[in-house]
C-alpha positions in Angstrom: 108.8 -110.6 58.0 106.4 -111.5 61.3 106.1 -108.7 63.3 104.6 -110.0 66.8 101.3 -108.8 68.5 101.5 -108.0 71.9 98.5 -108.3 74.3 99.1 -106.0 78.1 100.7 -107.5 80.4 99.3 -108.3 84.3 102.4 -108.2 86.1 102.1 -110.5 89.7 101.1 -107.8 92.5 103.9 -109.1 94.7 106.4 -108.5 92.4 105.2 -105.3 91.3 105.0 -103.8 94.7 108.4 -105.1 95.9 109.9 -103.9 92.5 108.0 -100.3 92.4 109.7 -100.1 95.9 112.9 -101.0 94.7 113.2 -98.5 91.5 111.4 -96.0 93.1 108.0 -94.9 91.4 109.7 -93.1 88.4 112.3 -95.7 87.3 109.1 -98.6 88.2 107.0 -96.5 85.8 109.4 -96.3 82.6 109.8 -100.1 83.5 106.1 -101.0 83.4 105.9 -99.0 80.1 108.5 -100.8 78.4 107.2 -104.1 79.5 104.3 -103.6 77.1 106.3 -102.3 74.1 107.5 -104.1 71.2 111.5 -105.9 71.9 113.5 -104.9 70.0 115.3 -107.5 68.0 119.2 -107.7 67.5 121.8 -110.2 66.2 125.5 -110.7 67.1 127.7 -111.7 64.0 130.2 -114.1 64.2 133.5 -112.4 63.5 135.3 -115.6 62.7 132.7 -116.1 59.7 132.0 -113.0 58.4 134.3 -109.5 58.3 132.3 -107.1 60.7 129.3 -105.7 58.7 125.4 -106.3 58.2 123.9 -104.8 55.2 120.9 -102.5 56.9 121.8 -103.2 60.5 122.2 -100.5 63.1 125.2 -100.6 65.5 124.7 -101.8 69.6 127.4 -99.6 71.0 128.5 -102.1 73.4 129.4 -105.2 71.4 131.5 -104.3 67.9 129.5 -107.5 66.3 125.8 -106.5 67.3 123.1 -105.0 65.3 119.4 -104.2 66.0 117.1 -105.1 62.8 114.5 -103.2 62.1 112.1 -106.2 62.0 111.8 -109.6 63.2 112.5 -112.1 60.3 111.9 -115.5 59.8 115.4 -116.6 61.3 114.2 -120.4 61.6 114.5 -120.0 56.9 118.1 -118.2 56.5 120.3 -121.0 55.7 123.2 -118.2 57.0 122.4 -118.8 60.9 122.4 -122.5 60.2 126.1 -121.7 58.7 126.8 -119.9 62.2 127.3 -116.8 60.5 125.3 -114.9 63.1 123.7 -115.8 66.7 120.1 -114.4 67.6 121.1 -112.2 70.7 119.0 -109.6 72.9 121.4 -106.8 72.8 121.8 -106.3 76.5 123.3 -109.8 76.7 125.7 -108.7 74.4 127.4 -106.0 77.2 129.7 -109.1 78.2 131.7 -108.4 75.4 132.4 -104.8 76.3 133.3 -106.0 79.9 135.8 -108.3 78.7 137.5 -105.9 76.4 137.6 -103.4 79.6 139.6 -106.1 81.8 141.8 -106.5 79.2 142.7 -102.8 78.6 142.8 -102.4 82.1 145.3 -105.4 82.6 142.9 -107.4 85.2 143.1 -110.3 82.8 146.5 -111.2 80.0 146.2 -110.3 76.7 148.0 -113.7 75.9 146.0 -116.7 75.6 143.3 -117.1 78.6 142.1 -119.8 80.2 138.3 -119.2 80.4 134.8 -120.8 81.8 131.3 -120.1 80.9 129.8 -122.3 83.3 125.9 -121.9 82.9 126.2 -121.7 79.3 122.8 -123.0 76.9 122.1 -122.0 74.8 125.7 -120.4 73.9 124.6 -117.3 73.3 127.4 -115.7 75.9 129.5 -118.5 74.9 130.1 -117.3 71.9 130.2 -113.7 72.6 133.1 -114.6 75.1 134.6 -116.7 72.4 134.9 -113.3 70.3 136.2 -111.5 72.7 138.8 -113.5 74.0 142.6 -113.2 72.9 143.5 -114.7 70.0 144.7 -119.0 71.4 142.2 -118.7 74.8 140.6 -122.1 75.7 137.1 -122.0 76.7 135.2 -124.4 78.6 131.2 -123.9 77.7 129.4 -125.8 80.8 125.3 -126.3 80.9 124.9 -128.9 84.1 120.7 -130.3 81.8 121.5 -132.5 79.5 118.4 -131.5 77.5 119.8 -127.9 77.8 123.4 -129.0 76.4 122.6 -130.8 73.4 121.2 -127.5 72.2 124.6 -125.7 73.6 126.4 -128.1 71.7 124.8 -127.4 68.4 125.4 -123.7 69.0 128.9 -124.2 69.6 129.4 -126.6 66.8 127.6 -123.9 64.3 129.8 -121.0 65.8 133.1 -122.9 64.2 135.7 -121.9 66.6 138.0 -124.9 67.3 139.0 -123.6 71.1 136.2 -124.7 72.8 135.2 -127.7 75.2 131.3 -128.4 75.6 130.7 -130.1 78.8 127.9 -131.6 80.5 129.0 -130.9 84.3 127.6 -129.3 87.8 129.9 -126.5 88.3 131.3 -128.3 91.2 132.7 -131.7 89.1 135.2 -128.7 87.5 136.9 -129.1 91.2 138.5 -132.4 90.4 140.0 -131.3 87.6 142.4 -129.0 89.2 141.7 -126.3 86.0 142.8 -122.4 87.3 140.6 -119.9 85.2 141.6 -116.7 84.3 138.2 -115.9 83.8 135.0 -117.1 84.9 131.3 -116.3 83.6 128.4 -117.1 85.3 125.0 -116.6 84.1 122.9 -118.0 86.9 119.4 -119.2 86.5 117.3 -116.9 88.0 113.8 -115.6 88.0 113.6 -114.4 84.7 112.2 -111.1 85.3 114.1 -110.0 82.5 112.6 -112.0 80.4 108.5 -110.8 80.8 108.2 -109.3 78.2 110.5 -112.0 75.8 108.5 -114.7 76.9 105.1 -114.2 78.4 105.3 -117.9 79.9 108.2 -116.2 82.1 105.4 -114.1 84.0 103.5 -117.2 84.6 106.0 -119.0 86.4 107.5 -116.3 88.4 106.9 -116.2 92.2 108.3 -115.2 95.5 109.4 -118.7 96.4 111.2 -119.0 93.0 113.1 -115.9 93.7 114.3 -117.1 97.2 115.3 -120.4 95.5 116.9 -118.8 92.7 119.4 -116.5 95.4 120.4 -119.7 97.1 121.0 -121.8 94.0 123.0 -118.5 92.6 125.4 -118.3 95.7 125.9 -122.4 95.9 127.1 -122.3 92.0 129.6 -119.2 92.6 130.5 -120.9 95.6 130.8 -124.1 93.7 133.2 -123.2 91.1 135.3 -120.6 93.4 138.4 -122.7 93.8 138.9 -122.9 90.0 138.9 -119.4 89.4 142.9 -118.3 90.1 144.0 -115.7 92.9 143.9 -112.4 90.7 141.1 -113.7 88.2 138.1 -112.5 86.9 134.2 -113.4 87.4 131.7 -111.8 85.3 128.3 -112.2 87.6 124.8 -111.9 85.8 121.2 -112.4 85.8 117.9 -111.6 83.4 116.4 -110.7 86.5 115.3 -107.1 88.6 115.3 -108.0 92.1 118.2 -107.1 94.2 118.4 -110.5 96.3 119.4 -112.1 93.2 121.3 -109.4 91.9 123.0 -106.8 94.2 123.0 -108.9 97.5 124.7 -112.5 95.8 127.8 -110.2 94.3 128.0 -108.5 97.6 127.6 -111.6 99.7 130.4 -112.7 97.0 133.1 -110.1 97.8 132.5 -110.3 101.4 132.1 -114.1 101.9 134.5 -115.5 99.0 136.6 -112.6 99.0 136.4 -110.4 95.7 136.6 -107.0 95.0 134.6 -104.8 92.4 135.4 -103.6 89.2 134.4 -100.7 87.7 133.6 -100.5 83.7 133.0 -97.3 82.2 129.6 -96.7 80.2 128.6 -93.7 78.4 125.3 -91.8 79.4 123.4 -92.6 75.9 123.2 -96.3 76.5 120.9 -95.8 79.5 122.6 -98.3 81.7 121.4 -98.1 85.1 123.9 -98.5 88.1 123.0 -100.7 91.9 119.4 -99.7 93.1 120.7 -100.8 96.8 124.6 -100.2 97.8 126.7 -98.1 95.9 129.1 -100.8 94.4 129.6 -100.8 90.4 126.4 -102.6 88.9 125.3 -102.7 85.5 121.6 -102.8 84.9 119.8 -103.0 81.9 116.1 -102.2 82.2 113.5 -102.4 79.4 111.5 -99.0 78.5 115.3 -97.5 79.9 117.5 -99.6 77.6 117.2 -100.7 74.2 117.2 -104.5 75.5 115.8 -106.9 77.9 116.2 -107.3 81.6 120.1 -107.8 82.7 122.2 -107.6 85.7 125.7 -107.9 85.4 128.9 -107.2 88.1 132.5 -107.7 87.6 134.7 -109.0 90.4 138.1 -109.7 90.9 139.1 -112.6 93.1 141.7 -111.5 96.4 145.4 -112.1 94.8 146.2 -114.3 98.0 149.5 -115.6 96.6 152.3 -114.9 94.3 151.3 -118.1 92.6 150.9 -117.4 88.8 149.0 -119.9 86.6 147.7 -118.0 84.1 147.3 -120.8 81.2 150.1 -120.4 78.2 149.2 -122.0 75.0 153.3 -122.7 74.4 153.9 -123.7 77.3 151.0 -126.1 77.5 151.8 -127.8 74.5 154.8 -129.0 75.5 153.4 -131.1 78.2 152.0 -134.0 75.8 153.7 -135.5 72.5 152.3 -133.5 69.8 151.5 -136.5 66.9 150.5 -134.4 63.5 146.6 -134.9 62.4 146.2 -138.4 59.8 144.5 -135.9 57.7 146.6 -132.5 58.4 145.7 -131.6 54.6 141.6 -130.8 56.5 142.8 -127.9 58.2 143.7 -124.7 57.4 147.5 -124.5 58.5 147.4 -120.9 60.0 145.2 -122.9 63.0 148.2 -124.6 63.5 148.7 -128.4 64.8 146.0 -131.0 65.7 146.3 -134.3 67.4 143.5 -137.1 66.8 142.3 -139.1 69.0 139.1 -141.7 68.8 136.3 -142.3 71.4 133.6 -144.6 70.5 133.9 -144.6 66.9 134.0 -140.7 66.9 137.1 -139.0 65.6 137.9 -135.7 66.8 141.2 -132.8 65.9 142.2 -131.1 69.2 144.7 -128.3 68.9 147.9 -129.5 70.2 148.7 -126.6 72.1 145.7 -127.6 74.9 145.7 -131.4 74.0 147.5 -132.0 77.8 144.6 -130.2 79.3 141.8 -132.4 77.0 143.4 -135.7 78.0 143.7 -134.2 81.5 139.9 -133.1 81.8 138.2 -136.2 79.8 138.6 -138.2 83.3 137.0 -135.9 85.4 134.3 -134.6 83.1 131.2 -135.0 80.7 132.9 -133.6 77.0 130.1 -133.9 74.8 132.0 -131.7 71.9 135.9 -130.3 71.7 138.0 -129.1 69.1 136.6 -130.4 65.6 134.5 -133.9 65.1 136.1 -134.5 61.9 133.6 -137.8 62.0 132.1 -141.5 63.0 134.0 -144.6 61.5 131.5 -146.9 59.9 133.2 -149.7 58.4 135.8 -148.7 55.6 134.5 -145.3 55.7 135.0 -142.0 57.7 131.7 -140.3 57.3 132.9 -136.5 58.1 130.5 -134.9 60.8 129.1 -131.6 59.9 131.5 -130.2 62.9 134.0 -130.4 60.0 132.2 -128.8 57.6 130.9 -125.7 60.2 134.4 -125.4 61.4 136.5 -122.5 60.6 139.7 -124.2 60.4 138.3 -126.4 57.7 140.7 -126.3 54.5 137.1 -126.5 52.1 139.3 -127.6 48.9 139.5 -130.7 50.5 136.1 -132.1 49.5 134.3 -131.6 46.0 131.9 -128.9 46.7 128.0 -128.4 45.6 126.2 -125.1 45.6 122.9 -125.1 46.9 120.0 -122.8 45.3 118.0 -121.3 48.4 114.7 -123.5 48.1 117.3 -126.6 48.0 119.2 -125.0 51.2 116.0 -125.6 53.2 115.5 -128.8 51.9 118.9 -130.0 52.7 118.2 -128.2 56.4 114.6 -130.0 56.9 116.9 -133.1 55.9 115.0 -134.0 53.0 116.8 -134.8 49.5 118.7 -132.4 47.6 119.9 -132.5 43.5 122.9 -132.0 43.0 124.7 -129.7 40.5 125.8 -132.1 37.5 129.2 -133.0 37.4 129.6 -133.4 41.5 132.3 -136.6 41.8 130.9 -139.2 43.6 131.4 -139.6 47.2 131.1 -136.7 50.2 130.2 -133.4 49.1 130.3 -130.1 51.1 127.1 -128.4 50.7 127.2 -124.6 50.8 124.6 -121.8 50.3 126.4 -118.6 49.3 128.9 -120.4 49.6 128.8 -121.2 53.6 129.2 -124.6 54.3 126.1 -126.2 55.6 127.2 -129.7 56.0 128.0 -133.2 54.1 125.7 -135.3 51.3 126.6 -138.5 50.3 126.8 -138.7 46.5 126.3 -141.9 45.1 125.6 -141.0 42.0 121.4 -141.6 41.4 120.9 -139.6 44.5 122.6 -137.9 47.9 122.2 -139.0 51.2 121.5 -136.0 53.4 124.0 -136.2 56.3 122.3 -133.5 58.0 122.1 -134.0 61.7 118.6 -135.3 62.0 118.1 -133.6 65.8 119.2 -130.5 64.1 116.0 -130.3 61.3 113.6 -127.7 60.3 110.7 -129.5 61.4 108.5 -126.6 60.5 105.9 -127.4 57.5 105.6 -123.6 57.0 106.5 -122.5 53.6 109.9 -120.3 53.8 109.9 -117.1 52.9 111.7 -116.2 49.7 115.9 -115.6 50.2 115.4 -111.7 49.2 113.2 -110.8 52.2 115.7 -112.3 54.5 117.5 -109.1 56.1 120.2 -110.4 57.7 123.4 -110.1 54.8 126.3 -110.5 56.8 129.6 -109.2 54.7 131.6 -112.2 54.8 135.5 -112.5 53.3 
């Protein structure tokens, strides 16, 4: 296990004077504290992977699939996250999940299939928390405007598994042409990154006053942006990793007054230390290090005026009738309890969209920047379909499909640091699914002397460390 050292930390003077006046001197004081303590370290199981449980993990209150560890492992060398079985979360990011579960007991937002947006979305860590919390048939659109920034999204998403999301490569404000109406709308605006001192030092660094007053602006211009795509009546979930109440307290305000939104109030329960608005006396949710058992977060619900009658909350039934459902080439792939997927093929790559949003893919691929949606099943190269690991990570995949080789944990790391891998004797010839524990990994190649290692190559371990042995891994998630 690495536990990390930590060195005190000079906080800028103009931030800690404009902060210290904010909190008042107490609050200020149990925040400069926990700025200099250990974080804490927490993971957010996939519940579409695994059955609920970590073996050792202790319970954050607010999220049914996250756990704090008691130490930091060497995440980068458990084959099991490269599976998607878990996401390396901060905890207090994690509170989105208990906000979406109170708008849907309190009937702000259907418990049929949703139409949702995560529109500043990489690396996916709220992505897929929103995924998990979604009823069962919602369509999600994952959005990260840096291209840099969304290949890494991508690969998050594509390791999560879950077939009912669309990766796009947007500005918030392209989503306008594509007349979409969201049920529900997340934005986790850059910001500042206060929240983030004591995660990543460099965040200090880079911080300043002019930062902040960019960051507000830039905030209220992406709201702004993608305002006429959330429907009359629907839901935005506002946050920040970030103190300061310009970008915090003033944007959702300046929201409700200038866009026209009103608040809504979750409930929380005294012993997880949340900390309500420091200016105003609207429903805030702040999560403050030294206070919390997380990092810096600022999050606000608020529902958007119901200025007409006009109800387009997205039906998965009804949407599937709008485009001629044609049954997958290769149906035998999926599991049939996902139901029906139509192929289509752009640029050599093949992907399975469920039919029941295929009207809305073939409707949005004009407008937009997809760069991943429903399953890749894989990239035609000649006579042969050579399956993309999307396949193999997804949860809809029927595994009997393909022969199947069990990896040993030393040859799971080599087959993630794309280097060659033996395979059991007796493996057929041709594509293998590769599991560890058995998870699927991804695809070799068999061709009989060796197997090619079809492991994305931007995806790599590319660290020469030595990994540590499979038993001091901690993370065990109890899987079906």
């Amino acid at each position: 296990m690495q536990t990390r050292k930590y060195e005190a930390m000079t906080l800028p003077s103009e931030f800690a004077d404009y902060t210290r006046q904010l909190m008042g001197r107490e609050l200020y004081a149990i925040l400069e504290k926990g700025l200099q303590e250990e974080t804490p370290v927490s993971v957010r199981l996939n519940p579409f992977k695994t059955e609920g449980g970590l073996e050792g993990g202790e319970q954050v209150p607010w999220c049914p699939w996250g756990f704090w560890l008691a130490d930091r492992p060497a995440f980068t060398f458990d084959p099991l996250l490269h599976a998607g079985l878990y996401y390396v979360q901060e905890a207090s990011s994690m509170f989105v999940c208990e906000a979406v579960r109170q708008c849907l007991e309190k009937g702000l937002v259907s418990k049929s299939p949703l139409l949702a947006a995560d529109m500043c979305a990489a690396p996916g860590g709220k992505t897929t928390a929103l995924c998990s919390a979604l009823p069962k048939g919602s369509l999600l659109f994952s959005n990260e405007p840096m291209k840099q920034r969304a290949s890494i999204l991508k690969e998050n998403i594509v390791k999560f598994g879950h077939p009912d999301i669309i990766v796009t490569n947007n500005y918030p404000r392209d989503y306008r042409k594509t007349g979409l109406s969201f049920d529900l709308i997340l934005t986790d605006v850059p910001c500042s990154g206060e929240g983030m001192f004591r995660k990543d030092p460099g965040a200090v660094d880079e911080w300043s006053v002019q930062n902040v007053e960019k960051c507000w602006q830039l905030q209220r211009s992406i709201v702004e942006d993608i305002w006429p795509n959330l429907k009359p009546g629907g839901v935005l979930i506002y946050s920040t990793c970030t103190f300061n109440a310009h970008e915090d307290e003033e944007n959702v305000q300046w929201i409700a007054d200038n866009l026209g939104a009103d608040f809504i109030s979750l409930k929380t329960l005294p012993e997880w230390n949340i900390t309500g608005a420091l200016i105003g006396s609207q429903p805030c949710y702040r999560f403050i290090p030294g206070r919390t058992r997380g990092e810096g977060l600022f999050m606000a619900v608020l529902r958007k005026h119901d200025k007409a009658s006009d109800d387009k909350t997205w039906n998965s039934s009804a949407n599937s009738t709008k485009t001629k459902k044609t049954e997958s080439d290769h149906p035998k792939w999926f599991n049939p309890n996902y139901g029906e997927f139509t192929e289509v093929e752009e640029k050599g790559i093949i992907r399975a969209i469920p039919a029941r949003w295929s009207a809305i893919y073939n409707n949005v691929k004009k407008s937009l920047h997809i760069i991943h949606a429903g399953i890749e099943i894989g990239t035609v190269k000649g006579k042969d379909l050579v399956p993309d690991v999307s396949l193999a990570l997804s949860t809809a995949l029927n595994r009997s499909v393909f022969p199947q080789a069990e990896l040993s944990y030393d040859d799971a790391i080599r087959y993630l640091r794309k280097e060659a891998v033996t395979l059991p004797l007796g493996v057929p010839r041709g594509f293998t699914l590769v599991t560890y524990q058995h998870q699927p990994l991804g695809f070799v190649k068999n061709i009989g002397n060796r197997a090619n290692n079809l492991y994305p190559q931007e995806w790599k371990i590319k660290s020469s460390h030595i990994p540590t042995s499979a038993s001091s891994l901690p993370c065990h998630p109890i899987v079906p």
